[in-house]
N, C-alpha and C positions, 0 to 999 in steps of 0.2 A: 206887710214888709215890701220895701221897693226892690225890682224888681233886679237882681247883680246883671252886673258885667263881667262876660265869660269870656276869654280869648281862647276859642276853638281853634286859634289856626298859631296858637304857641306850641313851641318843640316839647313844652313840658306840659301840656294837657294832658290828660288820662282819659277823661270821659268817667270811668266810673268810680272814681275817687279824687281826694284834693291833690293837686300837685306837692311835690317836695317841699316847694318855697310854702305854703299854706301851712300845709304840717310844720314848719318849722318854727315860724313865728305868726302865724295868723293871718299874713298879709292877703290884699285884696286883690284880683287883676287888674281895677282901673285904675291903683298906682301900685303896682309890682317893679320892681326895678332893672328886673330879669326878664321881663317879655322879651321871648325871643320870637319873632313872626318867622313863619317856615314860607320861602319865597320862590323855592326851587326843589322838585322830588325828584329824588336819583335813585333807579331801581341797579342793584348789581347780583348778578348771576354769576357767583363761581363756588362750583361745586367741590369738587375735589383737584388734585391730591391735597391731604391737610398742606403738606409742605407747598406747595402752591397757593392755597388757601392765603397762608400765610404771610408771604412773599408779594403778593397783592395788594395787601396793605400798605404799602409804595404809594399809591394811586390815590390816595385819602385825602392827605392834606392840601394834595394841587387841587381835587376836585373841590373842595371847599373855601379854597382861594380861589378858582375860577366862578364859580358859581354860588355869589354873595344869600345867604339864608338860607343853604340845600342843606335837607333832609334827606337822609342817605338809608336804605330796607338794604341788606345783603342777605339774599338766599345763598344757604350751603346746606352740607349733610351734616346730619348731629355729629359725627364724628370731627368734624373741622371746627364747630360752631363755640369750642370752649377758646381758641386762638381770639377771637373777636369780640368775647365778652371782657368788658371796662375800655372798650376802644373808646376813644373819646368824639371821635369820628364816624364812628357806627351809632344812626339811634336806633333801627329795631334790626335785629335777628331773627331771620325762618329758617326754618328747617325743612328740607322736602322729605321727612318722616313728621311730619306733623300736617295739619292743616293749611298750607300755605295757600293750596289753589284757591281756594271761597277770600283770599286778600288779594287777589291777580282779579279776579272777576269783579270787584268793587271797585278796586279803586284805580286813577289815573298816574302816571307818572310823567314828567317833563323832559327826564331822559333814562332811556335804558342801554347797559352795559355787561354784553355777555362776552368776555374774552376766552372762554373756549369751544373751541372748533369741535366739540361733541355731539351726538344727535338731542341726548339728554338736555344738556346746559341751553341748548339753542330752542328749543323746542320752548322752555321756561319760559325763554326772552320770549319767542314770537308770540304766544299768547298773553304773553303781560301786555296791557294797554300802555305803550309809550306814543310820545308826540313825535321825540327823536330815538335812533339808535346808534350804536357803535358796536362793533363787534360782530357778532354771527348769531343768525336766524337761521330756523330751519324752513324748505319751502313745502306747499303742499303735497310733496311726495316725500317727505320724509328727510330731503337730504340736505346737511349743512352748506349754508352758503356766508358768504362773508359781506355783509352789510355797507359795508363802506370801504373804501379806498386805501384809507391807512389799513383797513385789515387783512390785505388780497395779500401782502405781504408776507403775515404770518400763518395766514391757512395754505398759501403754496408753499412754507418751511412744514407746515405738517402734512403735504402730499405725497413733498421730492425732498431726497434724502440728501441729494447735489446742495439743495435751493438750503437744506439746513446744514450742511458742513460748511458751506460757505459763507454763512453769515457770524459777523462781529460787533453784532448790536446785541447788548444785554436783556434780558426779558424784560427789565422794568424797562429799559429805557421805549422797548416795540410796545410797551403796554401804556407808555405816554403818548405815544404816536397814535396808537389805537382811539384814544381818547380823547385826542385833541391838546394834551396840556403841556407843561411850557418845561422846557430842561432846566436846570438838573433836574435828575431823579431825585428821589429823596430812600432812606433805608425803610426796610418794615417796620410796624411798631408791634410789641406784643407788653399786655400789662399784667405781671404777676399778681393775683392774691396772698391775702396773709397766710391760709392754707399752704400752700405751696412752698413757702419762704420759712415756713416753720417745720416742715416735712426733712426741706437743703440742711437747714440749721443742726434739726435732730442728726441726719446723716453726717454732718461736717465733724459734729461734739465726741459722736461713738466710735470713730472709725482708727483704728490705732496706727494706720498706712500713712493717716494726714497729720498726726500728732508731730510738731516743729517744723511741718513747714512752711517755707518763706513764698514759697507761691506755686499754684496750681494751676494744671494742665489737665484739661478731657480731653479723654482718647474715645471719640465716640465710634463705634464701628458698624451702626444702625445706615443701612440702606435697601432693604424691604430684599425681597425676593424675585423681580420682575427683571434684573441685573445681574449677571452671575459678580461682572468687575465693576459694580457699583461700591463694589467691598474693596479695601486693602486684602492682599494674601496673609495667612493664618503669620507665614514666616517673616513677613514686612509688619507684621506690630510686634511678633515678638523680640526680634532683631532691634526696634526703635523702643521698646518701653528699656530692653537692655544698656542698651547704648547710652539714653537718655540718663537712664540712672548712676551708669557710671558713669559721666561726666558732670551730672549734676543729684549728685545724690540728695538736697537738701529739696530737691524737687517732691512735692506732692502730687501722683498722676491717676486720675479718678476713671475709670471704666466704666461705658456704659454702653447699652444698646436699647435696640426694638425688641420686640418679641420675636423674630427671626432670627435674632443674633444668638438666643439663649446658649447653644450648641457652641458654636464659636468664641464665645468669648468664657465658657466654661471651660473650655482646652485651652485658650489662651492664660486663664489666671492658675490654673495647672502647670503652665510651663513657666510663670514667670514668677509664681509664691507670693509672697506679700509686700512685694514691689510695686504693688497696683491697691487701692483701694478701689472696690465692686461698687457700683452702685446698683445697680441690678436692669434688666430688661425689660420689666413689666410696671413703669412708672407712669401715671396718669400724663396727660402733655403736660398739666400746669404744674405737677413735679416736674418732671425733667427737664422742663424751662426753670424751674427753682434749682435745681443741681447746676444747671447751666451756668446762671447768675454766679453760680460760686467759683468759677471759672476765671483764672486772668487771661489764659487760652484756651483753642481747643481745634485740636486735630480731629477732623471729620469727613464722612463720603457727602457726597452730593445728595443731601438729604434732609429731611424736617428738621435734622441736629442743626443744619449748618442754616439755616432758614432761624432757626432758633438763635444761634450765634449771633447772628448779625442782627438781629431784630434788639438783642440786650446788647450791642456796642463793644461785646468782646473779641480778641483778634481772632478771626478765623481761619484756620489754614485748610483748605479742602481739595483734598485727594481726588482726580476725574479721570474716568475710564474713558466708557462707552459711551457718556452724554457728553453735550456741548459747553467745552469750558469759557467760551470766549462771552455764554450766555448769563453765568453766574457773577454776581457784582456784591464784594464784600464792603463796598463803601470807603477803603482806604485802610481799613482794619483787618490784617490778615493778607494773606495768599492764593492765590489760585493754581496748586500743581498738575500736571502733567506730562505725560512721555510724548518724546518728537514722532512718536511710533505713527508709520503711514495711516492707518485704519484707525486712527482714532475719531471718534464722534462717529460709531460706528451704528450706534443704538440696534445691537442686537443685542437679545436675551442671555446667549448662551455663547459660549466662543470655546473652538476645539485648538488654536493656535498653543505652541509651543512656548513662544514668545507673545508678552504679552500688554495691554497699558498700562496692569497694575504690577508684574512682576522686574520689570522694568524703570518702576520707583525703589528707587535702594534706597534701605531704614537712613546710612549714611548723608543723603543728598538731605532729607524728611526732616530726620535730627536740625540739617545746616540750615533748613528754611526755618524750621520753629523756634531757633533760639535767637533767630531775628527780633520776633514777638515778646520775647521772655525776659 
């Protein structure tokens, strides 16, 4: 037999099996009509928070316009790693529970990008073989440093608490600068399964809360535990599911949180009866991105929810304490609220004030902003 023509350096090689296009219909690589030749390797390093993870995904489609043929590796944690799967922009996924170092020690990349400022995340980049980088290394003592010029910027926002109250540039937009690539921003992208989307469905068919209505609203109240007023107050959702209903009674408004929330939003659906349909707290991400989808809005903390929102194109309206609201970018869809309260962007854990960012949003104002959207 003579001897094929193999294209080792297509995006769709395998090595130890036939590509898609083979399987499909037999073709050959010396006329495949899909050769896609890989011209540029892009290593991306970002670990955690999933909600971050996610929000990253901004970064995708300019790096792919800038860099004609790149093949793009993103290391994260398995817990992030299901946001990235059907990205059409991601070709392979590591996990740093898995095997990833023995792929760092083989192979080369043409550019590496760790945009966060952790000893962890940096530590990845500096041992991965790149040509170029961007973002932050770590040096031979352990300690983060910031790689390049666009990034001195946002690792003195993660130093000085001044240098982060005072900034008014969106994360994507410091995470295009980071990187070199061209404004706009562009939104996250997140791609649901059929799993998921049949999980929404089951829950949308059963729920007797949603039966007539003309359109729905999450009340998502999911903002981890690391925040005390990353949360709305118990008496600011129940004040706003009430209000809400009475004036729009033909409203359908779905509840949902983390596994943090369980407690809270079990007192919550206690006080408010069957004015709310539960979705529950303990949904896979690609559930509660499928609940999301069902969504015409959805009121949310500064969190994976609202990273979730905006990535599926629904109006988000996002509630902000302690963290930087001037840093969250809904893309033109939804809101971004906050109290004119002095200490805000405060990023402490725990807060003993009287007065406060979130008790200071009245369900009243909340209501006025979300039927903007509706």
């Amino acid at each position: 037999m003579e001897p094929l023509l193999i294209h080792t350096d297509c995006r769709y090689y395998k090595g130890s099996m036939p590509c898609t296009f083979h399987k499909q219909d037999g073709r050959l690589c010396e006329s495949c009509a899909d050769y896609d030749p890989v011209k540029f390797r892009i290593l991306i390093v970002k670990l955690a928070a999933v909600g971050d993870v996610l929000r990253t995904t901004s970064i995708l489609p300019a790096l792919k316009r800038k860099y004609d043929g790149a093949e793009i590796t993103w290391i994260t944690k398995s817990s992030g790693a299901p946001l990235l799967h059907g990205n059409p922009y991601v070709d392979r996924i590591l996990v740093t529970e898995g095997e990833y170092s023995a792929y760092l020690q083989n192979e080369e990349f043409d550019l590496g990008i760790c945009l966060d400022a952790d000893q962890h995340s940096a530590t990845i980049h500096s041992v991965a073989r790149c040509k170029e980088r961007s973002g932050f290394v770590c040096d031979a003592a352990g300690k983060v440093q910031p790689v390049n010029k666009r990034a001195h910027e946002w690792w003195l926002m993660g130093v000085n608490d001044q240098r982060k109250k005072a900034n008014r540039k969106t994360y994507q937009h410091i995470m295009y600068e980071i990187c070199g690539l061209d404004l706009p921003t562009l939104p996250p992208q997140l791609v649901l399964n059929g799993s998921a989307e049949n999980v929404a469905k089951s829950f949308m068919d059963k729920n007797e809360a949603l039966k007539g209505a003309k359109k729905i609203l999450g009340l998502n109240t999911g903002g981890g535990g690391r925040w005390q007023y990353k949360k709305w107050t118990f008496e600011g959702y129940v004040g706003f599911i009430e209000l809400m209903k009475k004036k729009h009674p033909d409203l359908g408004i779905v509840l949902v949180g983390g596994p943090e929330e369980v407690e809270l939003n079990k007192e919550i659906l206690k006080a408010v009866g069957n004015k709310v349909a539960d979705a529950g707290c303990n949904n896979s991400l690609m559930e509660f991105g499928g609940i999301v989808n069902l969504f015409d809005a959805m009121l949310t903390s500064d969190s994976l929810g609202m990273h979730i929102g905006v990535a599926l194109g629904k109006p988000t309206i996002v509630l902000v304490g302690p963290t930087s609201p001037w840093e969250l970018d809904v893309f033109g869809k939804g809101d971004v609220l906050y109290s004119d309260i002095e200490c805000l962007v405060c990023y402490r854990s725990r807060c003993d004030k009287t007065v406060t960012c979130m008790n200071t949003l009245s369900p009243e104002y909340v209501v006025a902003q979300v039927e903007k959207h509706l």
